[in-house]
Each structure stands twice: as C-alpha cells, then as structure tokens.
N, C-alpha and C positions, 0 to 999 in steps of 0.2 A: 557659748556666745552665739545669740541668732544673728540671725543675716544684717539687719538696723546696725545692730552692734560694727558687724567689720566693714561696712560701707562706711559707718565713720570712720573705722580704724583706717581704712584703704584711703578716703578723703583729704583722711590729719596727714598721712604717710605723703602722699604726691604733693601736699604744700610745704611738707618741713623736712624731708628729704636730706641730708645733708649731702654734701661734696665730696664724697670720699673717691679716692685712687682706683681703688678696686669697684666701684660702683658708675657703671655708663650714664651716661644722661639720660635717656629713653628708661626709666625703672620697669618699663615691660618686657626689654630686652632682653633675651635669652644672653646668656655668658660663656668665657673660655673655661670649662671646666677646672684648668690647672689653674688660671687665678683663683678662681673660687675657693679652691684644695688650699694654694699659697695662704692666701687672705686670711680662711677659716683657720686655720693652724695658727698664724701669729699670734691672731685675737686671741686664741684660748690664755686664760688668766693676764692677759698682759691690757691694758687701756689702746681705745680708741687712737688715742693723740698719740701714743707711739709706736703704734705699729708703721702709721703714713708711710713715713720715709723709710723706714728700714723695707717696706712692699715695694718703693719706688725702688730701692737702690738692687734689691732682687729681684725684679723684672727687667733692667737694663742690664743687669749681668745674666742672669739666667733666663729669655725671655722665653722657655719654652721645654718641654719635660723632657726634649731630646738633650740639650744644651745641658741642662740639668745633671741628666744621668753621666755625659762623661765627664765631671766636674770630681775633684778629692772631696773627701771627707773634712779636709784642713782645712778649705776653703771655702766650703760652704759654712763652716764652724766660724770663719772670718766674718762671714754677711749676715750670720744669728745673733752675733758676738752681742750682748745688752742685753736679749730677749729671755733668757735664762730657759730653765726647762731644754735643757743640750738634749734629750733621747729625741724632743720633736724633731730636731733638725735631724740626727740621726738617722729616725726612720722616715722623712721627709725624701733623701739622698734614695734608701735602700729602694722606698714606693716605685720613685722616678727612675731607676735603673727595671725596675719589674715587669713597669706598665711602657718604659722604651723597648725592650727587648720583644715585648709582646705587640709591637709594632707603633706604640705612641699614644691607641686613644684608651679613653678611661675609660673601666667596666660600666655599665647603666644599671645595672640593679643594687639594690641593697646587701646583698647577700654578699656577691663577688667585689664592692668595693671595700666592705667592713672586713674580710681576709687580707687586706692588704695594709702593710705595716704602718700602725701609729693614725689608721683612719678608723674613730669607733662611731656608733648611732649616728654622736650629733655629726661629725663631719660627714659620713655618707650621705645623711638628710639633706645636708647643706648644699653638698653637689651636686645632689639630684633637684632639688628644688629651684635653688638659683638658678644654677645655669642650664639645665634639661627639663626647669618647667614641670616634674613629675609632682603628683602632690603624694608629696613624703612628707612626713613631720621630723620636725627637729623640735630639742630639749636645750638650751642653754641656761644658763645663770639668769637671765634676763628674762627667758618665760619662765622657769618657775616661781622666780619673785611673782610678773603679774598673775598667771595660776593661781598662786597662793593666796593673793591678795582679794582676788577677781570672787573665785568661789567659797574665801574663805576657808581655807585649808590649812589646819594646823599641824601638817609633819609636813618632812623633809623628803624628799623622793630619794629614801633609800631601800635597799630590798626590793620587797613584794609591794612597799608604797609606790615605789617606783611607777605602776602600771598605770596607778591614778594619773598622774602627770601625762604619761604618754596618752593616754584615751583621751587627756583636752588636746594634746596638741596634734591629732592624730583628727579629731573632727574639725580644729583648723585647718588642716592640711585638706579636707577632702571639698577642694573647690579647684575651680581652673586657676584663679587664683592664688594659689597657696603657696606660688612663690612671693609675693605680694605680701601676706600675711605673714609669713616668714618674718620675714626681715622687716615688717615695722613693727614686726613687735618686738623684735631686738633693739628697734631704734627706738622706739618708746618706753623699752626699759635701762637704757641708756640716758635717755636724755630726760625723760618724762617720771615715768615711775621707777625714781632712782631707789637704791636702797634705806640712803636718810634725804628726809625734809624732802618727799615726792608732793610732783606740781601735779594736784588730784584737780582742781579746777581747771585745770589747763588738757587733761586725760580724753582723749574720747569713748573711753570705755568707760568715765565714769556712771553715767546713767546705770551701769548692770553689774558695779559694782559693790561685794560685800560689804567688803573690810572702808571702803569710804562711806557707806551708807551707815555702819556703824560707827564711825569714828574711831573706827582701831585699825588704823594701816601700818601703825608704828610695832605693831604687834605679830605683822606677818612678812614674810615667812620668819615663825621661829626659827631661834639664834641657835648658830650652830657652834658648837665646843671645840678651839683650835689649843691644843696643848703645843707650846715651842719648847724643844728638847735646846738646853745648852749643851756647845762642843769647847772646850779649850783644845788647842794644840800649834804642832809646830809647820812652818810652811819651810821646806829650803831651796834655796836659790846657789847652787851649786856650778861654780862656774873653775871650768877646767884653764893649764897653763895656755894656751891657744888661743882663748874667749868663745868658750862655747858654753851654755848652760845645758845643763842635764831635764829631760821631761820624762816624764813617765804613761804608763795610758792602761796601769792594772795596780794592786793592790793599793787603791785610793779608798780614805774614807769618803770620798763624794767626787761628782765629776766622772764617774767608772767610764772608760771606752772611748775618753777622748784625752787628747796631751795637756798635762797640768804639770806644773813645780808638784814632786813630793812632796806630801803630808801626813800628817797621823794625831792622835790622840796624845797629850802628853798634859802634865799638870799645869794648873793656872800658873803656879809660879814654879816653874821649871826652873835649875839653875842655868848660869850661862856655861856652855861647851859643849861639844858636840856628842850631843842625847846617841845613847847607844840604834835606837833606829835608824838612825843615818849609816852604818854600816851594812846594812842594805846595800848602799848606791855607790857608796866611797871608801877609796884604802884610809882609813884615818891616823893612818903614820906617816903619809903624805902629804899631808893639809896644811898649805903655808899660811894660813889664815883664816879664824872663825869672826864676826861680826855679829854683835846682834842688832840688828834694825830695827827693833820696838815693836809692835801689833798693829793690827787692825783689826774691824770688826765689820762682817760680814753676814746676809742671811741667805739661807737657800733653803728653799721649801721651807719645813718647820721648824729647821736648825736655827740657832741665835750661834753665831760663832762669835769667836774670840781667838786668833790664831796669831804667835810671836814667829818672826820671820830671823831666820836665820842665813848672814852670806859666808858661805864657805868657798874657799878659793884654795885651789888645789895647786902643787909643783907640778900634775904630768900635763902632759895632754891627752886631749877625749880620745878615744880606744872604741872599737869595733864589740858592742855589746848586749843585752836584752833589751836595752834603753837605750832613749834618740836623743842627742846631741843637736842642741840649735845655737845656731851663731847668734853671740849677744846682740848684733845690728840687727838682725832682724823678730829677736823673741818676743815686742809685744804683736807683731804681727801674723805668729805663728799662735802661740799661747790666745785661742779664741772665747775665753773664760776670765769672769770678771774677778773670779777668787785668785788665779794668778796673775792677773796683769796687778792689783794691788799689793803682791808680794814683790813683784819687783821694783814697784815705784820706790818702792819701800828701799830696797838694795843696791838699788842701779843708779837713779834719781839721787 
C-alpha cells in the first residue's frame, strides 16, 4: 500500500470512527496500556457488540492492573462469564499479578511483552502500537482478510506463509502513523471489508485493490476447513444433605482449571441411574435420589456437545475433600461457565 492509499485509509478512519469504550475521542491519543491489553484480549474471536459492556463492567471493577492482580480467580471468571475461551481470563489474572509485582507498568518491547502469559504477536503489536504509538505491526482476522484481498493472496498465513502477512503489515506499521493504520484497518475489516457481501464501493483502498479489480473478492481469503468433533455425555449436579453442590476444577473433559459441575463422556443414550463415573465424587449407597433432567446442547471451541444432566441428591452432608462444595444460593454465581450454569437450570430451575 503506498502512501495515496493510507491517507485514504487514514481519512475514511477519522470520519467513520466508531464510538467504542475502549477507544478515546482524540483517535491520536496515546492510551492506558492495560485497556489496550483488556480490550484486545476480549475482542479475540468474540464481536464488537459484545465485548462493550462486558469492557465497561471490567473496568469499574477492576480499573487498573493493581486492582486486578489482588482479585480470585472465581471472580474474575464471574466478569469473563459469556465470553468463553476461560484460559484468556486465566492468564489475563496470572499477567496482572506478574506485571503488579514488577511494580505495575507494562514491559515496551515486543520480546518482553510476548513472555508474558496469554499475550502472543498480535496483542504485543497491539499495546505497543495503540497505546505507546511504536510502529509495531499487528496481524488480526481483519487484516488478513484485507491482505488477502488487497494483494490477492491465495493461502492462509500458516507456517512459513505466515511471513507474507507479516511483511504487509510490518510496511504498515512502519510510519508515525502506524497506530492510526492499525486500527482502521481493523475497523475496515469490521465494518467495510466484511467477510460476506463486503461494501468494496464504499472501501478506500479500493482504488489498489486486486481481488475488486477482478471481481473475485468472494474468493479471498480462501476458506478455511473447520471439522466440529461431537461429544455426548453426562453433566452432574450433585447436591449434598445440607444444600451444597459439588464442583470440581481437574479431570474435566473441557473447562480444565476452572470450577465446573463434573462431566465426562458417556453414550448418546446412556440408561437412567447413576453411570459408574459418578463414583468418582459420591458414596452411591448413600444417594437418596437420582433425577434425570433431560439435555442440552452446547458448543465450545470445535466441540458440538450434547450432554444429559443428571440431579443426584445425597443422605450426608458435604465433608472436607479433593473437591469444593458450593452452597446451592449462591452456585450460579460461583460456576462462571456457561456449560455449567445450563446444567443447573436444568436441575435446580
């Protein structure tokens, strides 16, 4: 892209701008790093429209990486809760304890910010460019569709392709500008050169555009191949003589390292009573009652699930053990996972 090109780009950007939380009015403005860090992390695979509010509702509570770092785990897993991808929040938490300890500010090079947990390329780019103004390049979804499009590029930046990609966004970046450039070309491939039915008339890059110049934009970026793995199994909702439910936070088929209702694998039409797994967690010559609550259907990542929810209600009370014990009042607000909060609607509800 020569220079004509992103004065347009820079032009279109300062009149259609959008409003967003994390984005100041002055779009020259330099930024608070840990927004940037926040911001960029939610957007990863999640839309525009819902990240907003979930940004606003974590920056009133955590507004700052000190505030952050002495926060639970539980808790921060409360104000992730919808956004799915739980290891981000995970190592969201671990960063903010890393970079508090080490007195609060964030590293400014590329090297020292990508060692720190759950920040790869694109968000190191991101912080350095937004808010420290450095011209870094960043790679998201959104520039290598236009890339692809733009130069006519028919693979996918994987591997050693990968380099391609980065050498356009790497001559973007190398301008005073290049936080500027950034991010309307995110906002241009957001809003503009979407993935279907992109507004190429409306483009300011169309002028040095391949794939419009030939009438094959529909054709780039080649489609990439998502194979969805099915899961059937069972979810339980294990509620002791007391009213406590059982959680667990290791041998999970999904969700590993954070508190979910137990689950596992078992057949699509499993009969009803309690699957020999469940003795795992429970004496099952103490079970004053099995329930089956019917299914739901769930995705995460590539998974298509299908998972029968089972209430088991036990004679003792909860007991001192490997596994945490939450009081029924307060378990959809502990369980910060949408796979369990559906297993209890299911039981409790």
């Amino acid at each position: 892209m020569d220079e004509k090109i992103l004065k347009h780009l820079r032009d279109w950007f300062k009149e259609n701008a959008a409003n967003l939380p994390w984005r100041p009015t002055d779009i020259d403005a330099k930024r608070d790093p840990y927004a940037v860090w926040i911001s960029e992390t939610m957007l990863q695979q999640t839309q525009v429209s819902t990240v907003k509010d979930y940004f606003v509702r974590w920056m009133e509570r955590f507004p700052d990486i000190e505030t952050l770092a002495k926060t639970s785990e539980e808790e921060v897993f409360r104000y992730w809760q919808g956004l799915g991808y739980y290891s981000r929040a995970r190592n969201i938490l671990k960063t903010a304890r890393i970079v508090a300890k080490a007195g609060g500010k964030f590293p400014q090079t590329r090297k020292e910010l990508e060692s720190l947990p759950g920040i790869g390329a694109y968000t190191a780019g991101a912080i350095l460019s937004l808010a420290l103004h450095k011209r870094e390049a960043i790679l998201d979804g959104n520039l290598v569709r236009i890339f692809s499009r733009f130069y006519a590029l028919d693979f996918l930046p994987v591997g050693k392709a990968a380099e391609t990609y980065w050498e356009y966004a790497r001559m973007v970046a190398d301008s005073p500008k290049a936080y500027m450039h950034n991010e309307a070309l995110m906002e241009l491939g957001r809003t503009i050169c979407k993935s279907k039915v992109p507004e190429c008339k409306a483009c300011p890059l169309a002028s040095g555009c391949r794939a419009y110049s030939d009438e094959r934009t529909e054709d780039f970026p080649p489609k990439k191949t998502r194979v969805q793995k099915e899961w059937h199994g069972t979810a339980l909702v294990i509620e002791s003589a007391d009213g406590k439910i059982l959680a667990v936070s290791t041998g999970q088929a999904f969700l590993r390292g954070q508190l979910a209702l137990p689950h596992f694998e078992t057949q699509k039409n499993a009969t009803v009573g309690i699957p020999p797994q469940a003795e795992r967690y429970i004496d099952s010559d103490r079970v004053a009652s099995v329930k089956d609550c019917g299914a739901f259907r769930h995705g995460i990542t590539v998974h298509k699930i299908e998972c029968r929810v089972l209430h088991i209600k036990l004679k003792y009370k909860a007991t001192k053990s490997r596994f945490t014990w939450v009081s029924k009042d307060v378990a959809r607000d502990v369980f910060a996972n949408s796979f369990s909060l559906k297993a209890l609607k299911l039981a409790l509800d």
